[in-house]
Biotite code that builds the C-alpha atoms (Angstrom):
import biotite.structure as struc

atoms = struc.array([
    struc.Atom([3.857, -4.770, 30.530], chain_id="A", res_id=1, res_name="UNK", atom_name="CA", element="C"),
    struc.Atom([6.088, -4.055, 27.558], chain_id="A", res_id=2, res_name="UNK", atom_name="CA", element="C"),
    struc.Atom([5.298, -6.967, 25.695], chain_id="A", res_id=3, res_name="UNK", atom_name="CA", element="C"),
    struc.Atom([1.334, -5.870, 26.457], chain_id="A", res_id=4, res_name="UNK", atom_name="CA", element="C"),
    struc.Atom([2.035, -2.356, 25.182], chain_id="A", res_id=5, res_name="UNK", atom_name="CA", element="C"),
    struc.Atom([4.048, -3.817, 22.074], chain_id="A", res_id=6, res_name="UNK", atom_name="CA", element="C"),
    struc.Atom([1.404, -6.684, 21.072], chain_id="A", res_id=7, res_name="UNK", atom_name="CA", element="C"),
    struc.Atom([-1.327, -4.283, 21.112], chain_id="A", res_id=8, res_name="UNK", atom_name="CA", element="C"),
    struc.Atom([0.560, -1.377, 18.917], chain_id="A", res_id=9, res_name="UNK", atom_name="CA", element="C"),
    struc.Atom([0.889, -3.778, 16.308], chain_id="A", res_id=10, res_name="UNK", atom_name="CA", element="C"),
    struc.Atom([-2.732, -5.648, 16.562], chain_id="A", res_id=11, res_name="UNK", atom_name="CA", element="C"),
    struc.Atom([-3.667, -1.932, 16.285], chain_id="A", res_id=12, res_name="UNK", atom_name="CA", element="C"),
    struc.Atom([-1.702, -1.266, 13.388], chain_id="A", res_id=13, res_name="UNK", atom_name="CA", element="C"),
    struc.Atom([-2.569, -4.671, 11.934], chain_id="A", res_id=14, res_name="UNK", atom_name="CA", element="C"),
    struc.Atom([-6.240, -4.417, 12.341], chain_id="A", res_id=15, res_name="UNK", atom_name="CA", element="C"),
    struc.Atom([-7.157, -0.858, 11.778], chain_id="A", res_id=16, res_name="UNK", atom_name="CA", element="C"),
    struc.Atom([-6.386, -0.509, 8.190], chain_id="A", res_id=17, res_name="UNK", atom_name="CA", element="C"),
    struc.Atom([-7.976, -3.920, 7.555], chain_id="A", res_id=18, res_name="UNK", atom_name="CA", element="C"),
    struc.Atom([-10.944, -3.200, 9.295], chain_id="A", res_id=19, res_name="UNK", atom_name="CA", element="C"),
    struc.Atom([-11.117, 0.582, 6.961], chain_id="A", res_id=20, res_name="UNK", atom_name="CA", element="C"),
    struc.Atom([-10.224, -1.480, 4.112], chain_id="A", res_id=21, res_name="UNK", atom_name="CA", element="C"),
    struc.Atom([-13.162, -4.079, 4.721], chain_id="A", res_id=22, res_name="UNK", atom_name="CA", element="C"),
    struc.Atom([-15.364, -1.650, 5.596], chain_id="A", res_id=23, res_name="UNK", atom_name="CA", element="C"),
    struc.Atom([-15.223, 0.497, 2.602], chain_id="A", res_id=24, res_name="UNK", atom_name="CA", element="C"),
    struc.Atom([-14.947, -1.971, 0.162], chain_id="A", res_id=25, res_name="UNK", atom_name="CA", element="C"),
    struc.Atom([-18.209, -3.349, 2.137], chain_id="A", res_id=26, res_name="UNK", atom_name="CA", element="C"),
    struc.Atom([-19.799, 0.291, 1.639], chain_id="A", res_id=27, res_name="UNK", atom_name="CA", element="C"),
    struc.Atom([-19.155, 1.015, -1.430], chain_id="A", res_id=28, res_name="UNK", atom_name="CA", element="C"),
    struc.Atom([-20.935, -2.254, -2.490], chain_id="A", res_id=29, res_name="UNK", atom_name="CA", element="C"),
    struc.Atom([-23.885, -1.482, -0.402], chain_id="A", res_id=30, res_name="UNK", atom_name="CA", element="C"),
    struc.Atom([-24.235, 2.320, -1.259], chain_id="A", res_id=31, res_name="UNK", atom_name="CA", element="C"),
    struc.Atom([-23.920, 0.586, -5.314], chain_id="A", res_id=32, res_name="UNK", atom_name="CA", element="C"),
    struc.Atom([-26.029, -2.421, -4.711], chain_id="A", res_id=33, res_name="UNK", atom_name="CA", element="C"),
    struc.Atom([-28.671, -0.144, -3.145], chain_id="A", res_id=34, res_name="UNK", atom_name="CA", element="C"),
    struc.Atom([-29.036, 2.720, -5.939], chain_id="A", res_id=35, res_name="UNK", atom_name="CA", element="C"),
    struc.Atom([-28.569, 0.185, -8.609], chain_id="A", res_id=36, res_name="UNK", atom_name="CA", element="C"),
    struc.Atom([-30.984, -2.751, -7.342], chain_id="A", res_id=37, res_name="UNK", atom_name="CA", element="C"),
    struc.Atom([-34.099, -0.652, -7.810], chain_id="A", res_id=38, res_name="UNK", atom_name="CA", element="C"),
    struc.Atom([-33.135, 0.563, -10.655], chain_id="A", res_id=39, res_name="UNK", atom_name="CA", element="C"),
    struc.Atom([-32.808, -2.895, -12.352], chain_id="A", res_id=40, res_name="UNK", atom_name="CA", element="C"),
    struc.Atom([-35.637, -4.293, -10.687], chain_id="A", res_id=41, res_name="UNK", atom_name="CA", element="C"),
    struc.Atom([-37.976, -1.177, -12.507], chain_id="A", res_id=42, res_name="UNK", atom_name="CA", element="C"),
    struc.Atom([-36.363, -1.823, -15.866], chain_id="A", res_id=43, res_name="UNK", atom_name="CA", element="C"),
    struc.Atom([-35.538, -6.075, -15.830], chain_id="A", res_id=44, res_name="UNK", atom_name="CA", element="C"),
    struc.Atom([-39.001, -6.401, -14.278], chain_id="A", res_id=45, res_name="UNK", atom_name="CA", element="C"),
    struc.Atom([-36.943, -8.943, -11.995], chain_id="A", res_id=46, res_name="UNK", atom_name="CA", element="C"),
    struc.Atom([-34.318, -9.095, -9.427], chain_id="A", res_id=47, res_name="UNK", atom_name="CA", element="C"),
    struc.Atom([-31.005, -11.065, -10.775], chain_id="A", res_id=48, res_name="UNK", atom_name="CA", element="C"),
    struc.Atom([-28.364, -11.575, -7.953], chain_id="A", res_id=49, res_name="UNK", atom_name="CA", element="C"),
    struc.Atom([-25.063, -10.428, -8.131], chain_id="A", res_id=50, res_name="UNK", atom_name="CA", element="C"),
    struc.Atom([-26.507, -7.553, -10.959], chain_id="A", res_id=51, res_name="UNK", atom_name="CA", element="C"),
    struc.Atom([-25.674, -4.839, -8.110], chain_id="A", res_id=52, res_name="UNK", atom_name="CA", element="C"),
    struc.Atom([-22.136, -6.246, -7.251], chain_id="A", res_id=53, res_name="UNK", atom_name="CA", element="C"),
    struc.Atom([-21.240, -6.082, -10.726], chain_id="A", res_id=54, res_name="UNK", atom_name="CA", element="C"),
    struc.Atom([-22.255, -2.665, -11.091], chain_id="A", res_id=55, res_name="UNK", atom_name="CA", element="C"),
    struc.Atom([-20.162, -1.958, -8.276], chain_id="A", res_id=56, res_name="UNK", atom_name="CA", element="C"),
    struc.Atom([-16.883, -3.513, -9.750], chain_id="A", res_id=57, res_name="UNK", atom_name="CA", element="C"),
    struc.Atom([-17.587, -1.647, -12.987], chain_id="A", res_id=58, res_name="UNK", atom_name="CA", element="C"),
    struc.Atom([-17.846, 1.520, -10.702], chain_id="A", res_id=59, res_name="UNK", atom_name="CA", element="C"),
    struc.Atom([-14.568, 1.179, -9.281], chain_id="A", res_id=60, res_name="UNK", atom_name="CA", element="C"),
    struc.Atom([-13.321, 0.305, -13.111], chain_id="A", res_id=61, res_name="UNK", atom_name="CA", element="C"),
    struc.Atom([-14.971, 3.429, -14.001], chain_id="A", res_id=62, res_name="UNK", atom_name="CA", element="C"),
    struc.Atom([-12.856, 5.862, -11.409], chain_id="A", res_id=63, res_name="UNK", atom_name="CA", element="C"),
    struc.Atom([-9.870, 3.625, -12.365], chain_id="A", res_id=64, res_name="UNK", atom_name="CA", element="C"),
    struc.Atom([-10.093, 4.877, -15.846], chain_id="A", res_id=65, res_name="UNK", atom_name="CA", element="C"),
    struc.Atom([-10.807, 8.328, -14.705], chain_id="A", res_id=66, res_name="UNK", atom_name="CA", element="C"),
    struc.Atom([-8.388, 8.392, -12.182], chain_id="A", res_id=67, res_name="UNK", atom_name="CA", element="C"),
    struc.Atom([-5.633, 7.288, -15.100], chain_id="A", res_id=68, res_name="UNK", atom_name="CA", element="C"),
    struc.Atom([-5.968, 10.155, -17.298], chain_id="A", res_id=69, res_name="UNK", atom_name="CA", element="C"),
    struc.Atom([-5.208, 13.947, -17.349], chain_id="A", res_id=70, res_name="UNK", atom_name="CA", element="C"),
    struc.Atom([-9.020, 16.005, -16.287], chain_id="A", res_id=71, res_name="UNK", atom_name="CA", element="C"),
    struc.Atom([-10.009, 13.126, -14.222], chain_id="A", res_id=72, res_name="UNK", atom_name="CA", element="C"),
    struc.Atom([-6.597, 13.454, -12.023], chain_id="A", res_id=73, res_name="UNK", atom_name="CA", element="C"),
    struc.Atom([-7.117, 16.797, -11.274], chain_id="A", res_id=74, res_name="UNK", atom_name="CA", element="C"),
    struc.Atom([-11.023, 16.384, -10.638], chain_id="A", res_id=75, res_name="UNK", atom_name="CA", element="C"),
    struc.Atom([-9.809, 13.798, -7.925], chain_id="A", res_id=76, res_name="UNK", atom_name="CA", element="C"),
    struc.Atom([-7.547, 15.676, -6.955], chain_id="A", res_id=77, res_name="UNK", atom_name="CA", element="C"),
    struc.Atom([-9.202, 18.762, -6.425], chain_id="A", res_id=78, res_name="UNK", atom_name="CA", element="C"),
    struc.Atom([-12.367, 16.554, -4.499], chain_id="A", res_id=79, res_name="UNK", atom_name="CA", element="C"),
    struc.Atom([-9.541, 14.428, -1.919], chain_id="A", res_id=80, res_name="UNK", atom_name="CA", element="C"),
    struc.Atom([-8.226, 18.165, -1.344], chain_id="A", res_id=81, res_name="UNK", atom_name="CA", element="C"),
    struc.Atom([-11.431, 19.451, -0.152], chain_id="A", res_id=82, res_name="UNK", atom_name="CA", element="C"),
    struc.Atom([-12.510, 15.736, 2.062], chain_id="A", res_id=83, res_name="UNK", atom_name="CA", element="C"),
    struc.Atom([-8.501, 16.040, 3.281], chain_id="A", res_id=84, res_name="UNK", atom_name="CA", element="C"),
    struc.Atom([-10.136, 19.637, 5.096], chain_id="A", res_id=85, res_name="UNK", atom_name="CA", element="C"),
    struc.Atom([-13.098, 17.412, 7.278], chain_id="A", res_id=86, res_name="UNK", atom_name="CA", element="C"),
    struc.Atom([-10.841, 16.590, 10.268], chain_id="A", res_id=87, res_name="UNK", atom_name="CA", element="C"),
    struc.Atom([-11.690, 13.074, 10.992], chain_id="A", res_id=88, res_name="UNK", atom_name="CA", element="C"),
    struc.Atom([-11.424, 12.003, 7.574], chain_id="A", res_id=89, res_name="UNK", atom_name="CA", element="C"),
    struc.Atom([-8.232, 13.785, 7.074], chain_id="A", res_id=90, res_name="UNK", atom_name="CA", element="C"),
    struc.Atom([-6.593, 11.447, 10.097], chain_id="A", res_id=91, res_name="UNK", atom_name="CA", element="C"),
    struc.Atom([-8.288, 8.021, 8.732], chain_id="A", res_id=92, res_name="UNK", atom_name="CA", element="C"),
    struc.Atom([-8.037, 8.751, 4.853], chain_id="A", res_id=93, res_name="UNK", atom_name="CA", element="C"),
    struc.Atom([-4.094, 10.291, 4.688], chain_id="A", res_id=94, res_name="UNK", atom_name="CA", element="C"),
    struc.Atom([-2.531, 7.370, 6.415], chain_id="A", res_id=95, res_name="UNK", atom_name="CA", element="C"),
    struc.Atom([-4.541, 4.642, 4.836], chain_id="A", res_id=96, res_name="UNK", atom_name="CA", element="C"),
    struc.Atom([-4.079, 5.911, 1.859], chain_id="A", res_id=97, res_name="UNK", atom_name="CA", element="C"),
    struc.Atom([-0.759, 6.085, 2.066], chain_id="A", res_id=98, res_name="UNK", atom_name="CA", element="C"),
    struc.Atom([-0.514, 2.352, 3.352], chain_id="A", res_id=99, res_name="UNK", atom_name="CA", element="C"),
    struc.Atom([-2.428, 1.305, 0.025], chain_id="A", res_id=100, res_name="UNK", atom_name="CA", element="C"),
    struc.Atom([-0.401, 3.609, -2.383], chain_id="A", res_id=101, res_name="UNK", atom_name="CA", element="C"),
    struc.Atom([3.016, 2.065, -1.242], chain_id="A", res_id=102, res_name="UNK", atom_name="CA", element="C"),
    struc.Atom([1.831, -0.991, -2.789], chain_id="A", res_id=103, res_name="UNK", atom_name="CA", element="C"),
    struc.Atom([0.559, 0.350, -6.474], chain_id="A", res_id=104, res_name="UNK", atom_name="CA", element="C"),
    struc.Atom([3.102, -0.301, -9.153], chain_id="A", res_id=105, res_name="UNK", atom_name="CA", element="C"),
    struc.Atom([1.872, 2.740, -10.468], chain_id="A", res_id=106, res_name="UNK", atom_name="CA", element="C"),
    struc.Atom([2.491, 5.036, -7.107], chain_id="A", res_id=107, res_name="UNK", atom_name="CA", element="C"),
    struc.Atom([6.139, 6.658, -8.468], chain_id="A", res_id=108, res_name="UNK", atom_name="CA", element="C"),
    struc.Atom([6.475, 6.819, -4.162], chain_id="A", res_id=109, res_name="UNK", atom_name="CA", element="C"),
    struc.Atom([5.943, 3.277, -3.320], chain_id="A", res_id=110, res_name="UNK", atom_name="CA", element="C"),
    struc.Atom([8.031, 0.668, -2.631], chain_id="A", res_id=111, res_name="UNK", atom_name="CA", element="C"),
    struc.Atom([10.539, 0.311, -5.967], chain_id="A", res_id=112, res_name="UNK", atom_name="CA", element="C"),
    struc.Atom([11.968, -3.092, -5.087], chain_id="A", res_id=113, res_name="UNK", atom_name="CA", element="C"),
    struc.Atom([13.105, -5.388, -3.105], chain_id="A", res_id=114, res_name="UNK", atom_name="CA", element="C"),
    struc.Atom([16.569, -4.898, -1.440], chain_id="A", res_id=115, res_name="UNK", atom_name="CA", element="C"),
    struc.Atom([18.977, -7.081, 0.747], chain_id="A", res_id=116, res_name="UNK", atom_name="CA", element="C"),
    struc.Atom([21.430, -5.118, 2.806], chain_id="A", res_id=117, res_name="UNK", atom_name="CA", element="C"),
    struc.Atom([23.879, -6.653, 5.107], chain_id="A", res_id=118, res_name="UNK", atom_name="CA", element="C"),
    struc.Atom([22.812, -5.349, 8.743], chain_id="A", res_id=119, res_name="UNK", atom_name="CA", element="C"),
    struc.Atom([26.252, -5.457, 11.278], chain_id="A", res_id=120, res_name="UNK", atom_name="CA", element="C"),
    struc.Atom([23.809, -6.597, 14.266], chain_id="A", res_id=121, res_name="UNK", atom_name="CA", element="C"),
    struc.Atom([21.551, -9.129, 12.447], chain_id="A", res_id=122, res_name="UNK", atom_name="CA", element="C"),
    struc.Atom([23.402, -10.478, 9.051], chain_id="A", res_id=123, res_name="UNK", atom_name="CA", element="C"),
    struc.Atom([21.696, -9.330, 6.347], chain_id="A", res_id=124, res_name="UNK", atom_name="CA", element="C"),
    struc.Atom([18.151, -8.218, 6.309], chain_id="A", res_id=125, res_name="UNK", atom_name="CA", element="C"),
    struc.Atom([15.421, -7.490, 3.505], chain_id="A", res_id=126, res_name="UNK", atom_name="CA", element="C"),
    struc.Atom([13.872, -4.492, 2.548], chain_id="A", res_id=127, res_name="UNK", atom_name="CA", element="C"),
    struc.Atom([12.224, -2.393, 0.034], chain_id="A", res_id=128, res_name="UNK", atom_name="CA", element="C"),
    struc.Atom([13.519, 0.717, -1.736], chain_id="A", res_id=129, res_name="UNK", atom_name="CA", element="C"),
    struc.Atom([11.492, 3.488, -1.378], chain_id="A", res_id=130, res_name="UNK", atom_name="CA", element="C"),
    struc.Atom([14.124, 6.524, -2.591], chain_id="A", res_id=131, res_name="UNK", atom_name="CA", element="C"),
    struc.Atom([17.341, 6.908, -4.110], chain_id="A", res_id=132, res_name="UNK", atom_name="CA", element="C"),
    struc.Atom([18.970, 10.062, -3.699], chain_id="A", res_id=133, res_name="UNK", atom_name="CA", element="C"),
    struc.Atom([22.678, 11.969, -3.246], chain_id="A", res_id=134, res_name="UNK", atom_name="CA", element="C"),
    struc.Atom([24.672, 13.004, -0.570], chain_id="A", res_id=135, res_name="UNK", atom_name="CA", element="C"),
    struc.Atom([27.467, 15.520, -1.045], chain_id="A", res_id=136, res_name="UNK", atom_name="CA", element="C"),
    struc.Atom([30.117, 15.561, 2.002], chain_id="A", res_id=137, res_name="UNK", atom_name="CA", element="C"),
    struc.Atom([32.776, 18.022, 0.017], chain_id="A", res_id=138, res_name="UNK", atom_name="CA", element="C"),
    struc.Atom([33.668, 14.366, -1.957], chain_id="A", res_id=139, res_name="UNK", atom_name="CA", element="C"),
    struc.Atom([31.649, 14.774, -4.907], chain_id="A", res_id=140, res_name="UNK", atom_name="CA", element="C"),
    struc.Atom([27.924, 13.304, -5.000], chain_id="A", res_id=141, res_name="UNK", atom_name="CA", element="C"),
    struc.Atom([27.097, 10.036, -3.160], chain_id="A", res_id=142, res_name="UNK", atom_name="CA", element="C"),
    struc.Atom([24.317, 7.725, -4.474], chain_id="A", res_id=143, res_name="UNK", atom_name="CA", element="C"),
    struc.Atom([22.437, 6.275, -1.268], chain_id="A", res_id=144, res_name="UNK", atom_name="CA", element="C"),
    struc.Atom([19.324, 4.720, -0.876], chain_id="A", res_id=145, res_name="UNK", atom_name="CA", element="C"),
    struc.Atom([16.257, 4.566, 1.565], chain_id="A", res_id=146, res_name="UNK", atom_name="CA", element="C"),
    struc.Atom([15.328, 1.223, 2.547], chain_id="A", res_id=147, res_name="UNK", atom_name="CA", element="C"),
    struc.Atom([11.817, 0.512, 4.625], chain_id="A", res_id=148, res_name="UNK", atom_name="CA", element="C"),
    struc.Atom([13.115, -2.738, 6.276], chain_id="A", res_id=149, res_name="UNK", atom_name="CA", element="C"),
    struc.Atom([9.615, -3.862, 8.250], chain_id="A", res_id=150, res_name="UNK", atom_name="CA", element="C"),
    struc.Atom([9.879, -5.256, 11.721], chain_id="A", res_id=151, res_name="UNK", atom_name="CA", element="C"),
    struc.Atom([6.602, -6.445, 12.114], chain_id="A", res_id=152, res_name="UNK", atom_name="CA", element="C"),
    struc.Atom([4.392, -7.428, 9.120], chain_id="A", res_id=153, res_name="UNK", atom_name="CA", element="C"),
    struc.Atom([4.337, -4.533, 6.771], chain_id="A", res_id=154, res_name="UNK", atom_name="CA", element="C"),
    struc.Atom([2.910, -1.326, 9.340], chain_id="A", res_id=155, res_name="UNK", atom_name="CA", element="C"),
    struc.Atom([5.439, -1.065, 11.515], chain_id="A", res_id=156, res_name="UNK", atom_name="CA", element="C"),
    struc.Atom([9.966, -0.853, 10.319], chain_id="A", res_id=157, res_name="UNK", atom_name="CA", element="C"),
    struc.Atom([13.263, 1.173, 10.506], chain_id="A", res_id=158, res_name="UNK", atom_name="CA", element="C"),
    struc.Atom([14.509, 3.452, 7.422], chain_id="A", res_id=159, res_name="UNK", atom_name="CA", element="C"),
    struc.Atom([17.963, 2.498, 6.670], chain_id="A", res_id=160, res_name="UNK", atom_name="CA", element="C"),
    struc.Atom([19.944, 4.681, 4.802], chain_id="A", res_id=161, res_name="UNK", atom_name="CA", element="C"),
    struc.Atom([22.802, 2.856, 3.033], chain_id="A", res_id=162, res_name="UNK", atom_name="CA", element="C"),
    struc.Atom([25.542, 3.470, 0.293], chain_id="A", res_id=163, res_name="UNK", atom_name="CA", element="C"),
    struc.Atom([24.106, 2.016, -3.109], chain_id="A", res_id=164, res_name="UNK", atom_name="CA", element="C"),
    struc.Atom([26.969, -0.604, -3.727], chain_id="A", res_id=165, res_name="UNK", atom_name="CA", element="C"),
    struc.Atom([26.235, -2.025, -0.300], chain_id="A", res_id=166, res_name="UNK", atom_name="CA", element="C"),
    struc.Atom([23.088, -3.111, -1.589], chain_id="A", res_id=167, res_name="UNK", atom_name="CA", element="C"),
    struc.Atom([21.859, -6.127, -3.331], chain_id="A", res_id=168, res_name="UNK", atom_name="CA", element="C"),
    struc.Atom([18.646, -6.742, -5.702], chain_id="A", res_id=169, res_name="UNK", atom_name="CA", element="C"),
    struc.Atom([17.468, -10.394, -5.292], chain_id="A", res_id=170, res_name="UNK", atom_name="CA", element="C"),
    struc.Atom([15.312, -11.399, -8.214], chain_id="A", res_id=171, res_name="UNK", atom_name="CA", element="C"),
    struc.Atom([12.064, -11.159, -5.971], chain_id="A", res_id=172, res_name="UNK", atom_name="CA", element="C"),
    struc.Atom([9.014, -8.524, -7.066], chain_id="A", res_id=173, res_name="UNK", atom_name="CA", element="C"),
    struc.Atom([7.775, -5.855, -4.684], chain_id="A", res_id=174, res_name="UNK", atom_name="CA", element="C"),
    struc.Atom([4.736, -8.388, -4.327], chain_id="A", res_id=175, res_name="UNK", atom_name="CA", element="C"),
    struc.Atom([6.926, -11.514, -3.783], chain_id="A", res_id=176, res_name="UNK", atom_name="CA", element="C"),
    struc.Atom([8.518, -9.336, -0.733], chain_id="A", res_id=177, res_name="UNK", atom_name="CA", element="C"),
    struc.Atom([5.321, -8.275, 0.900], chain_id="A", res_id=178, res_name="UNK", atom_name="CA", element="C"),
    struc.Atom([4.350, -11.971, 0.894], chain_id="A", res_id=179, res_name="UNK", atom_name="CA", element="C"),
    struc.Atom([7.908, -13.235, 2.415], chain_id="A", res_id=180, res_name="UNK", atom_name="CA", element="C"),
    struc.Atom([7.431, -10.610, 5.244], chain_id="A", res_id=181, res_name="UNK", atom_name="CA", element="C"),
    struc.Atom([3.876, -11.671, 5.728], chain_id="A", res_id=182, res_name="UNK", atom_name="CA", element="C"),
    struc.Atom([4.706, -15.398, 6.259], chain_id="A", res_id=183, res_name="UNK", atom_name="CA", element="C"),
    struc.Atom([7.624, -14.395, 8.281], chain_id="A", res_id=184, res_name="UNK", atom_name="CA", element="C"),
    struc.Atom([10.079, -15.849, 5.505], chain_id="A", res_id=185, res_name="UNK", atom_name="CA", element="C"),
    struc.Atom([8.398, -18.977, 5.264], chain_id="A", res_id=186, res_name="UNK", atom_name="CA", element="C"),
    struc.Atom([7.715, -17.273, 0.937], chain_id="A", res_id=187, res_name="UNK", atom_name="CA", element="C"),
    struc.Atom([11.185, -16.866, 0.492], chain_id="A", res_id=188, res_name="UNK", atom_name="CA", element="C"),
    struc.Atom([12.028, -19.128, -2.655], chain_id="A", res_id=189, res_name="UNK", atom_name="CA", element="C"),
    struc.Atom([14.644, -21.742, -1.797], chain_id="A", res_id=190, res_name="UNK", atom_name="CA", element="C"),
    struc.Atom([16.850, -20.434, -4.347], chain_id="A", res_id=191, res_name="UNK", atom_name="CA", element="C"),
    struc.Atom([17.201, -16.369, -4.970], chain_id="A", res_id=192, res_name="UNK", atom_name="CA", element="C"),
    struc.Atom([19.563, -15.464, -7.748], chain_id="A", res_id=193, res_name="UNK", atom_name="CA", element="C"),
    struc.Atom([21.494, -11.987, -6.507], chain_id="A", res_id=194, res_name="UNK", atom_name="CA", element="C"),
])
């Protein structure tokens, strides 16, 4: 019955932001596609395929640009605060959305790099950085840092705190990592340079 209970959290949390993630990408296109097909249809006096789809990736190009500079911030902003208020989307939105910003190089809270502690139990174990911060215990500050090791794919881990110089930086990107805990190691490069 544990096993059960264990296989299904994680198809859960494996699936469910997928699924979200398909889905909207799916209905953004659609909602696009469908105000913009008409459109071209009235004005090219003919349908071309793939005219909507394109509109749609310039779309999302659009709020990229937006969302990069100063006004259009805080008009996002200010919009996600008031769709954070409607319940249901608050619980679906504020967790996927967290999921997705770990992995932006531009998200200052993501995941910073890749780290290789040595783990007492297991050897040593990878991870990725997600803080680095002081302690004071009446010695003087302490530089630590929080590492997000996953246990199963990327959704599910254990925060380890750990002193900074008992950590090591492999030469492996943030992307490089994700894919190594993906493929259950089976990415890791046969040589990594510490």
């Amino acid at each position: 019955m544990p096993w059960l209970r264990r296989s299904f959290v994680t198809g859960f949390f494996v699936t469910v932001p997928l699924f979200i993630s398909v889905a909207a990408v799916i209905w953004i296109f659609n909602i696009v596609d469908g105000l913009t097909t008409p459109l071209y249809d009235r004005v090219l006096g003919q349908r071309i395929p793939g005219l909507g789809t394109a509109s749609t990736a310039l779309a999302i190009v659009l709020v990229g640009v937006v969302a990069r500079n100063v006004i259009g911030r805080r008009v996002l902003s200010v919009g996600e605060q008031v769709l954070l208020r409607v319940p249901v989307f608050r619980t679906i939105y504020g967790p996927v959305k967290q999921l997705i910003a770990a992995f932006s190089p531009d998200n200052e809270s993501g995941f910073k790099r890749v780290v290789m502690i040595e783990d007492p139990r297991r050897g040593y174990a990878l991870g990725f950085q997600t803080r680095e911060f002081t302690v004071d215990r009446g010695r003087g500050p302490e530089p630590l840092l929080a590492v997000y090791v996953p246990t199963n794919n990327l959704y599910m881990g254990d925060i380890v705190i750990v002193e900074r110089d008992r950590a090591t930086f492999p030469d492996i990107s943030v992307e490089d990592g994700i894919k190594i805990f993906l493929t259950g190691g089976m990415a890791l490069p046969p040589k990594v340079r510490i």
